[in-house]
C-alpha positions in Angstrom: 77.0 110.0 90.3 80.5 108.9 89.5 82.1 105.6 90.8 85.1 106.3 92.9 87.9 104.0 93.9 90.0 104.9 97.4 92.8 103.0 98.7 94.2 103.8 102.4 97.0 102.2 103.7 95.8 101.5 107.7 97.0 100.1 110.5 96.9 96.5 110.7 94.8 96.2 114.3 91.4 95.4 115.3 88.7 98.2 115.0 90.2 99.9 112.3 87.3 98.7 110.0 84.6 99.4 112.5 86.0 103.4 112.2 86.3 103.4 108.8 83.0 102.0 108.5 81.2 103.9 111.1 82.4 107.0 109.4 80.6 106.2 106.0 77.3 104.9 107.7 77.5 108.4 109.9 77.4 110.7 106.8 74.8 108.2 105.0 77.0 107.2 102.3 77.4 103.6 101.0 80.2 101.6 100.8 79.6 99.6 97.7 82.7 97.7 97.6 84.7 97.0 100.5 88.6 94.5 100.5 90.9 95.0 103.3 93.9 92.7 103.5 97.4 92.6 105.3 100.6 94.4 103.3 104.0 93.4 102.9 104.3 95.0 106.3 102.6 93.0 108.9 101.6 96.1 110.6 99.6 97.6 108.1 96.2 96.8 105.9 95.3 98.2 102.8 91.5 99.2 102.4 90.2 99.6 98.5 87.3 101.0 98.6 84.2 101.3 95.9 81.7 104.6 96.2 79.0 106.0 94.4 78.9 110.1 94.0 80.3 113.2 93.3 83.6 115.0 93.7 82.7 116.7 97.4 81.8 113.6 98.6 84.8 111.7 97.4 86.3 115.3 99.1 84.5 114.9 102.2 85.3 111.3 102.8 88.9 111.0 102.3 89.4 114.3 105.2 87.4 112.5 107.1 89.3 109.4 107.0 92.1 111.3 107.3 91.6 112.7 110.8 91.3 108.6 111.9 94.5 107.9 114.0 95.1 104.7 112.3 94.8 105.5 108.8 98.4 106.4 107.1 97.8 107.4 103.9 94.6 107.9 101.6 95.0 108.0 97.6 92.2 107.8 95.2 93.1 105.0 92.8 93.9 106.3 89.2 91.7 105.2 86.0 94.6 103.1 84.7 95.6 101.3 87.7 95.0 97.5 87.4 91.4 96.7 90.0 90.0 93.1 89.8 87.6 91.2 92.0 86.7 87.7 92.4 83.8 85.5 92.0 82.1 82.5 92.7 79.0 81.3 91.4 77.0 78.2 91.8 74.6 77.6 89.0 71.9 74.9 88.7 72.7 71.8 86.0 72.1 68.7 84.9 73.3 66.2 82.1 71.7 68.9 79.6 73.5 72.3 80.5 76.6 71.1 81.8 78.2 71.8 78.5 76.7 75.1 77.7 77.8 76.4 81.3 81.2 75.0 80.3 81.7 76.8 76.9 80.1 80.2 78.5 83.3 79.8 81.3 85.7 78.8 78.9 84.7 82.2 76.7 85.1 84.4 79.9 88.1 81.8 81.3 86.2 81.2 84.2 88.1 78.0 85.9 85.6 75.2 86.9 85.7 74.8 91.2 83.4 72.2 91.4 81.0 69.7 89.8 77.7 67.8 90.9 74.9 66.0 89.2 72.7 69.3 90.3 75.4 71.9 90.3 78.8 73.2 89.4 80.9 76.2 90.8 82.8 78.8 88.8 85.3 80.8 89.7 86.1 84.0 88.2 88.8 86.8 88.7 88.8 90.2 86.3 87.0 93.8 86.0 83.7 94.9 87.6 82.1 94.6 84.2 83.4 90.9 82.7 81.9 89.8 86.6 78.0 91.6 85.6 78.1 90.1 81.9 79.1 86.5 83.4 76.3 86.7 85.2 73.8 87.8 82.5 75.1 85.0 81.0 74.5 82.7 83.5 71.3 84.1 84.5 68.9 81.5 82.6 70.5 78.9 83.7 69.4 79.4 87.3 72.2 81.3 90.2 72.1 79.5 93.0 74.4 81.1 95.0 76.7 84.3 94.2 79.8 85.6 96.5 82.4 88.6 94.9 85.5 89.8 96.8 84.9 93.7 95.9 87.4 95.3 93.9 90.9 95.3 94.6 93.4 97.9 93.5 96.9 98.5 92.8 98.6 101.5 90.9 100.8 100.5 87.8 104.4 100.8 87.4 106.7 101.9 90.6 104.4 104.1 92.3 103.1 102.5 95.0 101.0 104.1 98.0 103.8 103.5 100.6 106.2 106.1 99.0 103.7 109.1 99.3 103.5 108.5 102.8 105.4 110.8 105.6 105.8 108.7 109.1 105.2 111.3 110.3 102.9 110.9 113.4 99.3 112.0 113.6 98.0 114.3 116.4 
């Protein structure tokens, strides 16, 4: 199973994730990361999406998608294109582990969000992968509570998804 990253350029109107959704969940395949946000254009979203498999399923998904009315343009994101996510993460501590927490951010440049006698909240933005080795970091120093963004993805240079697509309308 290969991890595959799709971004779709969509219409920016209510029930457009519902579809999108709905036709993942109907052919049993996950969504494992999921960021949909207004473009430049105020009528359009971009979707990145995160899935686990092979090449027909990556296939099967993006003609499927394809056949939604309100989705413009699909284009699996290339190897080099520049994906981050966000985090935040609450971890449990006190006078004694305050420090350590505080050097393991500074080595990942995780900014500090918040601080308590019982807690403190880091916030962290890169690749998939720095996110999972914060967090084995972190790990014995009790999570508390973890939220990520899912990945988002942009292509480098002047290529951009909205060049590739044709206006022209669906039937």
């Amino acid at each position: 199973m290969s991890r595959y990253i799709i971004s779709a350029l969509v219409s920016n109107k209510s029930g457009v994730l519902t579809r999108v959704a709905a036709l993942f969940a109907r052919r049993g395949y996950n969504i494992e990361s999921l960021s949909v946000c207004a473009t430049e254009n105020p009528d359009d979203s971009r979707m990145t999406i995160v899935l686990n498999g092979d090449e027909y399923i990556l296939s099967q998904m993006q003609k499927q998608m394809d056949k939604l009315i309100d989705v413009k343009k699909i284009k699996q994101v290339e190897p080099d294109a520049v994906c981050r996510e966000l985090m935040l993460v609450k971890i449990k501590t006190d006078a004694m582990t305050r420090s350590q927490i505080f050097e393991i951010s500074q080595i990942f440049r995780a900014n500090v969000v918040d601080v308590s006698p019982e807690a403190t909240i880091l916030e962290l933005t890169g690749k998939s992968s720095k996110l999972d080795g914060f967090i084995n970091m972190l790990l014995p120093y009790g999570i508390m509570e973890l939220a990520r963004t899912g990945v988002t993805a942009i292509s480098r240079g002047a290529a951009c998804i909205r060049e590739e697509f044709d206006y022209k309308e669906k039937i």
